[in-house]
Every structure is written in structure tokens, then in C-alpha cells.
PDB file of N, CA, C and O in Angstrom:
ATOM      1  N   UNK A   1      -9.125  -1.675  -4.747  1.00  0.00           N
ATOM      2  CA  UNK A   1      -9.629  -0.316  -4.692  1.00  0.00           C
ATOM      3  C   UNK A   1     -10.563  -0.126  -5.893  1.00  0.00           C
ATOM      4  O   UNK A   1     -10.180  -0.345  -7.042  1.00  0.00           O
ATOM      5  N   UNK A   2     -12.045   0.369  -5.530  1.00  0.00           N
ATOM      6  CA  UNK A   2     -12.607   0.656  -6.705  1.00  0.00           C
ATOM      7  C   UNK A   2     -12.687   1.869  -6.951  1.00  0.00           C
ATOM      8  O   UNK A   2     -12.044   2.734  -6.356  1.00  0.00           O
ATOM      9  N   UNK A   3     -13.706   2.117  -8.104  1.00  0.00           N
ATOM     10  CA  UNK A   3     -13.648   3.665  -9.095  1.00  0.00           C
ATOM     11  C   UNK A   3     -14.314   4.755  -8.171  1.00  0.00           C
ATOM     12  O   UNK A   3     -14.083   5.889  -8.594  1.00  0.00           O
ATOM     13  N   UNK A   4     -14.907   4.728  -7.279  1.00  0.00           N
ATOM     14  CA  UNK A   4     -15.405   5.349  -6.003  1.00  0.00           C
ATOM     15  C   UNK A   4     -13.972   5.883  -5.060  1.00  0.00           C
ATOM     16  O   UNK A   4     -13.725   7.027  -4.681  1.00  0.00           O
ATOM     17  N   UNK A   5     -13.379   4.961  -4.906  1.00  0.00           N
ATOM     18  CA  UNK A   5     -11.876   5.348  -4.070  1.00  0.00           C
ATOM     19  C   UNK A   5     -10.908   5.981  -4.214  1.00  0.00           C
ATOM     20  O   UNK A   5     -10.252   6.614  -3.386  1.00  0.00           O
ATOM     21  N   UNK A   6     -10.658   5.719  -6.179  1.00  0.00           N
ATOM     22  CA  UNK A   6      -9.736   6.773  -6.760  1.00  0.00           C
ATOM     23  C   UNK A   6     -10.369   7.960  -6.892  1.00  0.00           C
ATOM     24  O   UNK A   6      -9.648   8.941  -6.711  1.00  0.00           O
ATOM     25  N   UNK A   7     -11.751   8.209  -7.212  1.00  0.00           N
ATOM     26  CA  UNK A   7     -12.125   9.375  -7.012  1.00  0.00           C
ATOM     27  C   UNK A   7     -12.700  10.115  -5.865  1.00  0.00           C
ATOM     28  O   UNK A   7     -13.446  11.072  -6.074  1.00  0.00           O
ATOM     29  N   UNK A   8     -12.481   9.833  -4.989  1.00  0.00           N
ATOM     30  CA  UNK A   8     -11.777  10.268  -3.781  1.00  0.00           C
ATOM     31  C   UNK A   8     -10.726  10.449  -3.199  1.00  0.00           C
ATOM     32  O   UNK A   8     -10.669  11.282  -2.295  1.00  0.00           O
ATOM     33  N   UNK A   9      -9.886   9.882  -3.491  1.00  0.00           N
ATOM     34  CA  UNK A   9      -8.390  10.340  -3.328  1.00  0.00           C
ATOM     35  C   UNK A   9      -7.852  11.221  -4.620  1.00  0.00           C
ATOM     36  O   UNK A   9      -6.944  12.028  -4.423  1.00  0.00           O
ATOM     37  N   UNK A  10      -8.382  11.073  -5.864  1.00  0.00           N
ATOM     38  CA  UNK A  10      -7.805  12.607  -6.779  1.00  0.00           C
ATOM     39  C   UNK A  10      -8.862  13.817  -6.028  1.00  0.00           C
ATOM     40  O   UNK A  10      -8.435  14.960  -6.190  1.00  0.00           O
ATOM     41  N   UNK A  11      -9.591  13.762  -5.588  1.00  0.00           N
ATOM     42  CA  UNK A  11     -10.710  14.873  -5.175  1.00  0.00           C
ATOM     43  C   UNK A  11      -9.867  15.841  -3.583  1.00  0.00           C
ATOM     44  O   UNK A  11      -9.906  17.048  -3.341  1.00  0.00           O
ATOM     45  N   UNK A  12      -9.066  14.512  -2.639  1.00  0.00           N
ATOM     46  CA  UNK A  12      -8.511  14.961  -1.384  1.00  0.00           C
ATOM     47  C   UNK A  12      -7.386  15.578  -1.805  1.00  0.00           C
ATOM     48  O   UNK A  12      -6.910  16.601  -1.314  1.00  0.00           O
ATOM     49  N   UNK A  13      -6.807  14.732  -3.042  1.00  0.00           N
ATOM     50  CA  UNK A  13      -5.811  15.646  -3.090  1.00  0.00           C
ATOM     51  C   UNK A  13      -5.863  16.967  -4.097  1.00  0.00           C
ATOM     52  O   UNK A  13      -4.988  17.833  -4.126  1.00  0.00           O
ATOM     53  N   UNK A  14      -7.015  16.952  -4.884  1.00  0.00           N
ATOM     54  CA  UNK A  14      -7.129  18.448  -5.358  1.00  0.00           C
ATOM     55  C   UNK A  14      -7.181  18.958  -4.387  1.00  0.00           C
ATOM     56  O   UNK A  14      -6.072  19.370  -4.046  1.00  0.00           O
ATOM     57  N   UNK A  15      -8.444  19.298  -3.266  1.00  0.00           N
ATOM     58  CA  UNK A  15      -8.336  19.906  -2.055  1.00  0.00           C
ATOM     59  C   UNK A  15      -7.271  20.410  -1.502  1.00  0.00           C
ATOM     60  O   UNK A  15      -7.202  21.602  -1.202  1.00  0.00           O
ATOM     61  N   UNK A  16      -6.032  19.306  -1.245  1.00  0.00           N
ATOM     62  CA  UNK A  16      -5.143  19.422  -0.643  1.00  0.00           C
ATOM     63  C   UNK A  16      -4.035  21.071  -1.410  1.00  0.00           C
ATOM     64  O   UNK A  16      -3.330  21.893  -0.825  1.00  0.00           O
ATOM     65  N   UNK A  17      -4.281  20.956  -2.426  1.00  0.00           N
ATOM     66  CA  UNK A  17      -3.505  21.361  -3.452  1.00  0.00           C
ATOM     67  C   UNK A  17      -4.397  23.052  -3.106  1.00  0.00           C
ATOM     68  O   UNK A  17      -3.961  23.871  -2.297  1.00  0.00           O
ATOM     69  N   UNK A  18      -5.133  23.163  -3.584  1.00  0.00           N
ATOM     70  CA  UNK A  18      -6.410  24.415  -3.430  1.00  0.00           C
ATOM     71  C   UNK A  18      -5.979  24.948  -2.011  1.00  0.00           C
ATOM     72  O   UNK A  18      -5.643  26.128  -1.921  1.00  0.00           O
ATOM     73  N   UNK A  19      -5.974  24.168  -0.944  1.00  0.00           N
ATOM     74  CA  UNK A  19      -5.696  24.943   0.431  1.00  0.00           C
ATOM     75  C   UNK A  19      -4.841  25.328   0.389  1.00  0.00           C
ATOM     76  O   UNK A  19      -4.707  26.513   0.694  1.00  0.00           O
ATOM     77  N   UNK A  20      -3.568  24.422  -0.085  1.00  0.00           N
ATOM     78  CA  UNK A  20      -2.261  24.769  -0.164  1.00  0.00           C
ATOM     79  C   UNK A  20      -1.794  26.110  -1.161  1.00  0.00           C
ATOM     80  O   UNK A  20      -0.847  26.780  -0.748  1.00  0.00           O
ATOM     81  N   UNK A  21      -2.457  26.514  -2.487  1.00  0.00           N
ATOM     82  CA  UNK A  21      -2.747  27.321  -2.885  1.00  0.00           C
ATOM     83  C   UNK A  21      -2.671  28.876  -2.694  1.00  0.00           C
ATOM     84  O   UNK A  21      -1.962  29.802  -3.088  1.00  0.00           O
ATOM     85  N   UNK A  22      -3.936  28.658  -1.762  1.00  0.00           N
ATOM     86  CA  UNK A  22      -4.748  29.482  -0.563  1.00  0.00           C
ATOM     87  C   UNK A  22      -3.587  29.944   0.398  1.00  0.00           C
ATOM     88  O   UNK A  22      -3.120  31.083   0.418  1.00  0.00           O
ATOM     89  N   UNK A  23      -3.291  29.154   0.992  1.00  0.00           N
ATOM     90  CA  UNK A  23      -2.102  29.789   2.077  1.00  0.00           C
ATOM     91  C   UNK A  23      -1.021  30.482   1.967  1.00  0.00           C
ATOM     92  O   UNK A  23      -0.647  31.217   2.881  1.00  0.00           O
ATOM     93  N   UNK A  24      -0.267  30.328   0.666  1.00  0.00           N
ATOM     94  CA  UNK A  24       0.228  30.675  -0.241  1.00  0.00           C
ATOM     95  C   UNK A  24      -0.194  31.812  -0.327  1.00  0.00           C
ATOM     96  O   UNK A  24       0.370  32.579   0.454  1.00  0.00           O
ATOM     97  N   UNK A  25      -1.270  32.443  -1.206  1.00  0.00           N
ATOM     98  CA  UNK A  25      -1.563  33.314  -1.981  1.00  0.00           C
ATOM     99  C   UNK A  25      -1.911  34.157  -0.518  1.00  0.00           C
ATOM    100  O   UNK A  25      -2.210  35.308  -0.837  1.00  0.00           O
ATOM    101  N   UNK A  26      -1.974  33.980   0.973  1.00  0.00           N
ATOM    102  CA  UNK A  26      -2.234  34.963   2.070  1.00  0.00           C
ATOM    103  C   UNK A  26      -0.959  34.930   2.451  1.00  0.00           C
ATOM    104  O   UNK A  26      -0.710  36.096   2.757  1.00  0.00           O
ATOM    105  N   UNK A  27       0.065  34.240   2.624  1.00  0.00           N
ATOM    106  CA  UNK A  27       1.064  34.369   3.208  1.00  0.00           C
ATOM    107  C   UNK A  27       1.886  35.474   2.407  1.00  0.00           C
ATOM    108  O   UNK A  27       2.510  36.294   3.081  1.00  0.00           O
ATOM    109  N   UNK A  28       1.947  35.582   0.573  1.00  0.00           N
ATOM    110  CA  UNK A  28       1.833  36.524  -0.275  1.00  0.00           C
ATOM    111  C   UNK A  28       1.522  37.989   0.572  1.00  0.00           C
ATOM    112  O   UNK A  28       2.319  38.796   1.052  1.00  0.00           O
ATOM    113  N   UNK A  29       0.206  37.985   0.551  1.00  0.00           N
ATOM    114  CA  UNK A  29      -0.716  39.491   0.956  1.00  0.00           C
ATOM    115  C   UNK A  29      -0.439  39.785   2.045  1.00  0.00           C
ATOM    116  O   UNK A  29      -0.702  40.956   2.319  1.00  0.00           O
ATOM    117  N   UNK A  30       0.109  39.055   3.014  1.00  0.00           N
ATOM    118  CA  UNK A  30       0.476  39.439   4.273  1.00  0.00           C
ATOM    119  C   UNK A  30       1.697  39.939   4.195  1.00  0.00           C
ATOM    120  O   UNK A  30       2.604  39.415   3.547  1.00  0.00           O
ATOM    121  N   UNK A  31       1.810  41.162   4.961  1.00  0.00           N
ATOM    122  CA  UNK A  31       2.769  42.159   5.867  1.00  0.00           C
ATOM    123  C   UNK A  31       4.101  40.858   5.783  1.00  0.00           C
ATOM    124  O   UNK A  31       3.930  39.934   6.578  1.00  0.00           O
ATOM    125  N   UNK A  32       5.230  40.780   4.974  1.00  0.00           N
ATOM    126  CA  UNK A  32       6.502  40.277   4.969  1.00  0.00           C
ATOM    127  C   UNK A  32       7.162  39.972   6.184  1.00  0.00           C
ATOM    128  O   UNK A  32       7.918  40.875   6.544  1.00  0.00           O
ATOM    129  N   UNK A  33       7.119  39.038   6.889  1.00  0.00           N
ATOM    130  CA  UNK A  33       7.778  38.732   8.095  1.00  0.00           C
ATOM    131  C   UNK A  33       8.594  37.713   7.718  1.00  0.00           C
ATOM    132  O   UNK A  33       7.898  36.746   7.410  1.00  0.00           O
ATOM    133  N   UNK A  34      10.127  37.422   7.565  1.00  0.00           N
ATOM    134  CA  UNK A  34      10.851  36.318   7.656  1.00  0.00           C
ATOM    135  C   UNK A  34      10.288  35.232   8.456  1.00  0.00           C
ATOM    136  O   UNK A  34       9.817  34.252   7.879  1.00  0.00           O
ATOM    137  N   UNK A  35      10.294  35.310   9.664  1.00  0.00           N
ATOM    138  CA  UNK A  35      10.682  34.429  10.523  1.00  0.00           C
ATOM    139  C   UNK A  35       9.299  33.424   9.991  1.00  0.00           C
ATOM    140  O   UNK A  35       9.307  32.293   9.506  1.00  0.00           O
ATOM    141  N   UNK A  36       7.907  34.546  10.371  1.00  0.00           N
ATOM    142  CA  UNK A  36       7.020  33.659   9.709  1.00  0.00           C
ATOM    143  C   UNK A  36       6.684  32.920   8.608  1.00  0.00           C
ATOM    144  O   UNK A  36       5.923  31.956   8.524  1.00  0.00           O
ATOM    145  N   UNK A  37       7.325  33.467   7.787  1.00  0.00           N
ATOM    146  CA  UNK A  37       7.782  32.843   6.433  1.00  0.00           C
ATOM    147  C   UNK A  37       8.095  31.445   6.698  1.00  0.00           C
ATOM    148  O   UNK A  37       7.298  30.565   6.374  1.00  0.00           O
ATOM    149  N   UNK A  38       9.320  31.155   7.327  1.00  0.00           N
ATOM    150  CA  UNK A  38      10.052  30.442   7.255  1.00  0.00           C
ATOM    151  C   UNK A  38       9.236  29.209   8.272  1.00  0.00           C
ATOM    152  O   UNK A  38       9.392  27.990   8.196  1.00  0.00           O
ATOM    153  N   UNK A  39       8.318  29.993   9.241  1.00  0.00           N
ATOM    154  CA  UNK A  39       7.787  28.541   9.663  1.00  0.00           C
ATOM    155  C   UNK A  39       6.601  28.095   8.929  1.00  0.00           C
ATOM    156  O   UNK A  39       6.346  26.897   9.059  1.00  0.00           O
ATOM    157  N   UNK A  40       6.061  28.571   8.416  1.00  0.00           N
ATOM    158  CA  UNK A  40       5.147  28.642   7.705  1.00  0.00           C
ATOM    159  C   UNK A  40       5.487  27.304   6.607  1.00  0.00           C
ATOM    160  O   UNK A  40       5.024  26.174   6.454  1.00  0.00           O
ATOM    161  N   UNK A  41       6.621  28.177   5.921  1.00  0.00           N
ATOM    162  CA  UNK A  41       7.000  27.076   4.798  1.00  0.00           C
ATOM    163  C   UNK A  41       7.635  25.544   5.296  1.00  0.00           C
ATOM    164  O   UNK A  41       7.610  24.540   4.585  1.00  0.00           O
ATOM    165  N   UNK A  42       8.298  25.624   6.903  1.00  0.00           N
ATOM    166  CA  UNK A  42       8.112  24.050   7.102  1.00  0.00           C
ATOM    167  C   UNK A  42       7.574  23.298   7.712  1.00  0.00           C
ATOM    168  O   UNK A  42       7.829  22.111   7.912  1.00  0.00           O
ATOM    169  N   UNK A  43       6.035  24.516   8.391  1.00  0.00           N
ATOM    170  CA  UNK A  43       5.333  23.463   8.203  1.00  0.00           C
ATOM    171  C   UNK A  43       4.785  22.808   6.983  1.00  0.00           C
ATOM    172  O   UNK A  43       4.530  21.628   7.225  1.00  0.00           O
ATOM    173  N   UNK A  44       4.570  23.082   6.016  1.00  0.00           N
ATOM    174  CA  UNK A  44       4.371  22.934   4.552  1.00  0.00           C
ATOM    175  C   UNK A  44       5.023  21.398   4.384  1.00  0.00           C
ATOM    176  O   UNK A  44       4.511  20.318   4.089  1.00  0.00           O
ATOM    177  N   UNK A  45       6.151  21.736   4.652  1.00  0.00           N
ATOM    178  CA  UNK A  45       7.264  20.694   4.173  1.00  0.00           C
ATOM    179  C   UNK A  45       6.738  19.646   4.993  1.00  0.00           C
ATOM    180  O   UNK A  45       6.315  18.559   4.600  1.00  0.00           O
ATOM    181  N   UNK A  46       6.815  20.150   6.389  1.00  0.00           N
ATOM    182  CA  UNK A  46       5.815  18.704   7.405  1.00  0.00           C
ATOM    183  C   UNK A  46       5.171  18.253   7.035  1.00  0.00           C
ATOM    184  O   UNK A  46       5.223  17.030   6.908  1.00  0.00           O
ATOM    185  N   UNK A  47       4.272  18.910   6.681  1.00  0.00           N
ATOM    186  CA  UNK A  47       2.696  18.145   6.355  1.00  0.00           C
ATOM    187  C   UNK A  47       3.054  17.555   5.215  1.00  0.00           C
ATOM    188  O   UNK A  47       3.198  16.338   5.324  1.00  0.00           O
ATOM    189  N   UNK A  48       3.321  18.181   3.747  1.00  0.00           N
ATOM    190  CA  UNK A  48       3.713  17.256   2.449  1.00  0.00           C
ATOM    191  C   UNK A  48       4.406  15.755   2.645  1.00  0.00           C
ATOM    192  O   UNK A  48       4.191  14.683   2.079  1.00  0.00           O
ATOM    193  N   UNK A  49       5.473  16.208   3.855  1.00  0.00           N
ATOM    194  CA  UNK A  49       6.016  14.645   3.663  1.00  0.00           C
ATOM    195  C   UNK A  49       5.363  13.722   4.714  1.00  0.00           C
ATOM    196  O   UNK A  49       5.828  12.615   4.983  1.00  0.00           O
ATOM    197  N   UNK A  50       3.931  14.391   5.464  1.00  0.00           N
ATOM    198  CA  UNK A  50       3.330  13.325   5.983  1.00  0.00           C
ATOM    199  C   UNK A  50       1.837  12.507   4.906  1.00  0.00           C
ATOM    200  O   UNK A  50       1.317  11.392   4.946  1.00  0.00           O
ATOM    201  N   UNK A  51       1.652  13.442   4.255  1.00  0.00           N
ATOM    202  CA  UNK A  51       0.839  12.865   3.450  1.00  0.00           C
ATOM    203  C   UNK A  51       0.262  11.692   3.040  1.00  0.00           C
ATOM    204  O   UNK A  51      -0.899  11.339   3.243  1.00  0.00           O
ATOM    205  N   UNK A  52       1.479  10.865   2.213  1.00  0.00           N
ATOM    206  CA  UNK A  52       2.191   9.946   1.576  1.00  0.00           C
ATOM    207  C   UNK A  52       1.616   8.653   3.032  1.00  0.00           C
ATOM    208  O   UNK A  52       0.530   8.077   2.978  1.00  0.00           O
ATOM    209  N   UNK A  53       2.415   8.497   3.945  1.00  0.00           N
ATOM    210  CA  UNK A  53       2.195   8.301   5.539  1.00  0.00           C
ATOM    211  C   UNK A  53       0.737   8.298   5.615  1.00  0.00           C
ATOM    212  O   UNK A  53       0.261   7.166   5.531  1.00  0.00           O
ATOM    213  N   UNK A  54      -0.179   9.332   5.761  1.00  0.00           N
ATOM    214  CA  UNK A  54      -1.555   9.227   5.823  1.00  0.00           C
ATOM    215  C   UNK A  54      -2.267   8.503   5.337  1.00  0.00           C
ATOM    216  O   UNK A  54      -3.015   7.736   5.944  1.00  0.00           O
ATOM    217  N   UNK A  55      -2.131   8.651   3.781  1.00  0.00           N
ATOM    218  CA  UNK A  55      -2.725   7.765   2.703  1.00  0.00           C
ATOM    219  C   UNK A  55      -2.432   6.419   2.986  1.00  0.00           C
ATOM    220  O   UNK A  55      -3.254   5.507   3.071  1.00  0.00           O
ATOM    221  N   UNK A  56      -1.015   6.335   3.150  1.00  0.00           N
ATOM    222  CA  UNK A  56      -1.415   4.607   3.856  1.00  0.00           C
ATOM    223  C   UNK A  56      -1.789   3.717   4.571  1.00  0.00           C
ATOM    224  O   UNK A  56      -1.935   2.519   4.328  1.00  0.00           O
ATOM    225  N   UNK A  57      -2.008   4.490   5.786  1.00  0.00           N
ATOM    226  CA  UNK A  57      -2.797   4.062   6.865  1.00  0.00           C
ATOM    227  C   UNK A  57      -3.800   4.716   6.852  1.00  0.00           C
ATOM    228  O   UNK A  57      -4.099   4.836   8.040  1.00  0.00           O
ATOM    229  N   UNK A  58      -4.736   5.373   6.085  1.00  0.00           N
ATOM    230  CA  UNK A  58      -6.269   5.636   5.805  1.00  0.00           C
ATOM    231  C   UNK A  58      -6.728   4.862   4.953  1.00  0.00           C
ATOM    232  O   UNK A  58      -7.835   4.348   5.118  1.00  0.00           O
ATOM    233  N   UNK A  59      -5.730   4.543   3.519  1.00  0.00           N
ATOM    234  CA  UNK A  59      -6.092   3.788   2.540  1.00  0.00           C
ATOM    235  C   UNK A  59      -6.131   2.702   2.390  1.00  0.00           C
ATOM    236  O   UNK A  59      -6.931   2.195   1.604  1.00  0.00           O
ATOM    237  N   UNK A  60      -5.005   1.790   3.325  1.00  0.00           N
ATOM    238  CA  UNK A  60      -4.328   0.444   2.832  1.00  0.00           C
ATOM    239  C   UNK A  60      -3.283   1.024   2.115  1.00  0.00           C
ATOM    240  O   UNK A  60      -2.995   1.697   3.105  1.00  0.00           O
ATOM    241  N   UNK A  61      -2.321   1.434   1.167  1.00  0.00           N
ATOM    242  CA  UNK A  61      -1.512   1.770   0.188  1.00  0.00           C
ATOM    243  C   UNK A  61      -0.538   3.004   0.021  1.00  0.00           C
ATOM    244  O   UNK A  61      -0.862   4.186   0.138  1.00  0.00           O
ATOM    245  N   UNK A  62       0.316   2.665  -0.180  1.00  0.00           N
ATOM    246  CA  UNK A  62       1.427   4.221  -0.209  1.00  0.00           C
ATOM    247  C   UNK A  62       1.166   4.823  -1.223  1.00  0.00           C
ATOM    248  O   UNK A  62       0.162   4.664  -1.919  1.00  0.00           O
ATOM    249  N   UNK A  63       2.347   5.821  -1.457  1.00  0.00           N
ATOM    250  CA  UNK A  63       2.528   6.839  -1.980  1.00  0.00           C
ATOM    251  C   UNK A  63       1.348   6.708  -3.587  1.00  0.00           C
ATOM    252  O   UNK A  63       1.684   5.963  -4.507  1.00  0.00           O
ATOM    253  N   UNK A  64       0.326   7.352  -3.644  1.00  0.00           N
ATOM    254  CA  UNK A  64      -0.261   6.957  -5.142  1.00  0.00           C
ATOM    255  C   UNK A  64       0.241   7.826  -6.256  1.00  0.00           C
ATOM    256  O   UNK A  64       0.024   7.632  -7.452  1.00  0.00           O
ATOM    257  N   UNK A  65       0.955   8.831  -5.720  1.00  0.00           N
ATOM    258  CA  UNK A  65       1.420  10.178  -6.830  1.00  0.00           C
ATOM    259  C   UNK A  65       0.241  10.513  -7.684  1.00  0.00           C
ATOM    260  O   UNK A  65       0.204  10.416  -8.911  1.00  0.00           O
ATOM    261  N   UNK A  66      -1.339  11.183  -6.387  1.00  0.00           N
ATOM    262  CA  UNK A  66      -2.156  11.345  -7.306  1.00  0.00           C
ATOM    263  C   UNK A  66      -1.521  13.018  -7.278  1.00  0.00           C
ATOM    264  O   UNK A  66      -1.336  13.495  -8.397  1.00  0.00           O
ATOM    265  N   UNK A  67      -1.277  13.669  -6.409  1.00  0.00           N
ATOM    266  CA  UNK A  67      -0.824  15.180  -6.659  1.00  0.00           C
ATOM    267  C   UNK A  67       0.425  15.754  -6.394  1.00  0.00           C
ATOM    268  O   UNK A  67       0.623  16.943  -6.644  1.00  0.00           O
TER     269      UNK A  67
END
């Protein structure tokens, strides 16, 4: 992997982090609904623990713990 690759993968996963952020900070401002809450937050959990999964079959390589 060269210096082009890691900085692209710290860049996807700032992104990742910023959207995640973002959804957050509307799910916040939005009108309090449990239920939506609650799916909301696993899809969260879905997606986080597919990540890891992504990166390795996009990258070649697991988990990098860039974020």
C-alpha cells in the first residue's frame, strides 16, 4: 500500500465520521420518536460493524483502525 492509499482511506474515513456526525446532530433536532431512535441507532451499529468487512474486500486488508 502506498502514501496515496493511506491517504485515502484516513480521508473515507474522516468522511465516514462527518456523516456520521451529521445524522446524529438531525436525529438530535428532530421531533423525539423512540422507536426511530432506536432504528436509527442500529442501523449505525450495522453499518460500523460492516465497515471493517468493506475495507477488506475494497482494500486487500482488514481492520486498519484508521477511525
Amino acid at each position: 500500500m502506498d502514501y496515496q492509499d493511506q491517504i485515502k482511506i484516513i480521508h473515507e474515513a474522516r468522511d465516514e465520521k462527518v456523516q456520521q456526525q451529521e445524522r446524529e446532530k438531525f436525529v438530535k433536532e428532530s421531533a423525539p420518536n423512540p422507536s426511530n431512535t432506536e432504528l436509527i441507532s442500529a442501523h449505525e451499529n450495522k453499518m460500523a460493524d460492516m465497515r471493517p468487512r468493506h475495507r477488506e474486500e475494497e482494500h486487500g486488508y482488514g481492520d486498519c483502525n484508521v477511525g
